[in-house]
Legacy VTK file of the C-alpha trace (Angstrom):
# vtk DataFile Version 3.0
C-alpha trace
ASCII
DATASET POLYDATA
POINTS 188 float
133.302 99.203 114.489
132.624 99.491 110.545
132.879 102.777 108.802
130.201 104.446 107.127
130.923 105.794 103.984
129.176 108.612 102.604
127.146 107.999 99.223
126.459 110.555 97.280
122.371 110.778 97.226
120.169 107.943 95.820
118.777 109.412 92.751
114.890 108.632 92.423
112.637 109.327 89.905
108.650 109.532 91.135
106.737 108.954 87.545
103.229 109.983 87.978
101.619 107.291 85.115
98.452 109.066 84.930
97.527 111.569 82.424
93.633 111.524 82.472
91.870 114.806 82.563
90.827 115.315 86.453
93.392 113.132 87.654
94.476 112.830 91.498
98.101 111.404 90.215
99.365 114.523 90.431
98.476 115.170 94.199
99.369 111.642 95.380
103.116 112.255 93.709
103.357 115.400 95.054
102.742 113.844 98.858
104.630 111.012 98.184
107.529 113.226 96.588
107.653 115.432 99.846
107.781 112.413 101.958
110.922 111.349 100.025
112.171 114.612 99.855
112.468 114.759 103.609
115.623 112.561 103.468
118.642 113.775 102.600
120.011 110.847 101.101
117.496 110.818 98.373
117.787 113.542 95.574
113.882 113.646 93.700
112.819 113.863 90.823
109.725 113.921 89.761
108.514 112.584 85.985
105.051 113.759 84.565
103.677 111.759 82.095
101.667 114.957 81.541
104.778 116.835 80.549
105.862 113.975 77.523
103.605 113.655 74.372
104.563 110.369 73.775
103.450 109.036 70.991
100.593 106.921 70.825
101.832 104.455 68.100
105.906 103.389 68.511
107.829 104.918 65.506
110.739 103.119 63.771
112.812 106.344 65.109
112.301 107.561 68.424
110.976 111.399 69.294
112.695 113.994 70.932
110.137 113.518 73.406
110.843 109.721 73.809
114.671 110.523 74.193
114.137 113.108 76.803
111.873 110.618 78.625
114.473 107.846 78.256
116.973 110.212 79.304
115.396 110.988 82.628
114.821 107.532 83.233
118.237 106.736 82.588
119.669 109.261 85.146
117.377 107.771 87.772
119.108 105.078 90.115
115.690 104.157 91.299
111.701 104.347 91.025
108.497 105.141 92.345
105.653 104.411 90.217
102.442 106.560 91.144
99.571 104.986 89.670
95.920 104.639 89.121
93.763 101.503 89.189
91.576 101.866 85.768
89.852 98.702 85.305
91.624 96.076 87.483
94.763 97.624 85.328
97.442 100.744 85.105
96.761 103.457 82.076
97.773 102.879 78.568
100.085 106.308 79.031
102.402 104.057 81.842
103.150 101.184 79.522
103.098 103.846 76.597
106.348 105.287 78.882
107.848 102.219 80.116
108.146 100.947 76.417
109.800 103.982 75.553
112.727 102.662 77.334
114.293 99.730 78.018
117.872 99.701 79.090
117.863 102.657 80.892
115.563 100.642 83.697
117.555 97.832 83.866
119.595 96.584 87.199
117.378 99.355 89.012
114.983 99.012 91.788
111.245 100.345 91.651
108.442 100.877 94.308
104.965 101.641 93.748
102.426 104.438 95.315
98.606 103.120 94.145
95.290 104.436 94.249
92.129 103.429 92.956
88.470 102.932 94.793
88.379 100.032 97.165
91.567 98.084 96.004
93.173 100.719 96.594
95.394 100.166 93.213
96.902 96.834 93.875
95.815 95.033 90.457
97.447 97.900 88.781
101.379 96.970 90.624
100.760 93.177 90.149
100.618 93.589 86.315
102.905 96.220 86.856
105.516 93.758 88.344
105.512 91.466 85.621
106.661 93.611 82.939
109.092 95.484 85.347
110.407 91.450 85.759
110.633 91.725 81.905
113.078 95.029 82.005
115.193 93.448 84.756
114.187 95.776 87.604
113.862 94.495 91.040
110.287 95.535 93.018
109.800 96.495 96.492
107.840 93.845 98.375
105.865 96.703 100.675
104.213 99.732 98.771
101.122 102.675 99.788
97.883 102.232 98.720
95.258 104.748 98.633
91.805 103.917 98.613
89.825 106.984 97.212
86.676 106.125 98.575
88.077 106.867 101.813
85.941 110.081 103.408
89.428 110.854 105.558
92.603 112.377 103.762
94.992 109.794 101.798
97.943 111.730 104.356
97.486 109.589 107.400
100.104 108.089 109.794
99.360 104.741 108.170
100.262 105.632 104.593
103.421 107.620 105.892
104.722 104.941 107.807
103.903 102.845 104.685
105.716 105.382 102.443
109.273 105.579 105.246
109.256 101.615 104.785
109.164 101.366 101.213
111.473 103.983 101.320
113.947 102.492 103.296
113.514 99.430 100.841
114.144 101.430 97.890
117.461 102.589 99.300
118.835 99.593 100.538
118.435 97.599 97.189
119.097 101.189 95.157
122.543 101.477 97.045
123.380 97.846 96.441
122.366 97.671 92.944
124.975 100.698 92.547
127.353 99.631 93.644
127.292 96.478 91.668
126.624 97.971 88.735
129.682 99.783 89.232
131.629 96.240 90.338
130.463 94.866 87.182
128.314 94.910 84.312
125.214 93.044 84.137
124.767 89.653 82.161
121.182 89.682 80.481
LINES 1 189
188 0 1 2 3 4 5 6 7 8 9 10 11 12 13 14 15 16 17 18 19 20 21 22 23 24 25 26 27 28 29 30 31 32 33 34 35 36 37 38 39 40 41 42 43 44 45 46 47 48 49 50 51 52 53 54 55 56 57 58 59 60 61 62 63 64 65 66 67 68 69 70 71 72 73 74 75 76 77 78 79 80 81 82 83 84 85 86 87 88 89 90 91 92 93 94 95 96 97 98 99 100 101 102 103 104 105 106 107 108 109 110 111 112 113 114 115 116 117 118 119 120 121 122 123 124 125 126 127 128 129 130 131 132 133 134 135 136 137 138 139 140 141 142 143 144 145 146 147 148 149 150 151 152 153 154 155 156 157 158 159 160 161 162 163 164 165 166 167 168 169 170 171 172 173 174 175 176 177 178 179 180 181 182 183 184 185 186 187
């Protein structure tokens, strides 16, 4: 029989990439952050692009605001991504973030939480898969989609069984990628 070691909790950021005015971001990450929150192995955090005024143009130096961001990201051992579909794409404010760091999401895994009307976001994570390919961060193959032209709540027994398996994803490959991070460093 193998022995189980205990880890000390997967650390998991949920960024919320939407800062429009009347915005459902904020609702979607706080269900999705409750449904993570109900395992203990999993210590939450969750990242509001609403609280960072990142700057809209990349300085030569970076903010106090842009090193607090990095900073969170950096402390984060994994992701969840909750974001919109706006125009078969994410929001300028999510790649105005995930610019603003750049090693500090590296050798990391990330899942996605979408909405948007009929797609139910999933334009938004393909284009959001190639640039997370770009900062060396492995994606979770499953996901939760919300479609929010649906007349029935976006908190059904499909989207929470969606939400446990991407879950269980995102600690498998968070563990492992911890581990070897700690084994050795990465070659990029």
């Amino acid at each position: 029989m193998r022995a189980t070691v205990q880890a000390s909790p997967l650390r998991v950021a949920v960024i919320v990439g939407s800062t429009r005015e009347g915005r459902v971001g904020d609702t979607v990450g706080d269900w999705f952050a409750r449904q993570a929150r109900e395992r203990q192995s999993l210590q939450v955090d969750v990242v509001d692009l609403l609280d960072f005024a990142l700057p809209a143009q990349l300085p030569s130096r970076p903010t106090a605001t842009m090193v607090a961001f990095a900073d969170r990201i950096r402390l984060a051992e994994a992701f969840v991504v909750v974001t919109p579909e706006y125009n078969r794409s994410f929001p300028a404010s999510l790649k105005q973030a995930l610019d603003c760091a750049y090693d500090e999401w590296r050798t990391k895994p990330a899942g996605f939480v979408s909405y948007g009307c009929h797609s139910e976001g999933v334009y938004a994570v393909e284009q959001l898969r190639a640039i997370f390919v770009e900062l060396h961060v492995v994606t979770m193959r499953n996901g939760v989609g919300v479609d929010l032209l649906d007349a029935q709540s976006f908190d059904t027994d499909r989207r929470r069984q969606a939400a446990r398996t991407m879950l269980d994803q995102l600690t498998w490959w968070g563990l492992a990628l911890r581990d070897a991070r700690a084994a050795r460093p990465y070659v990029s």
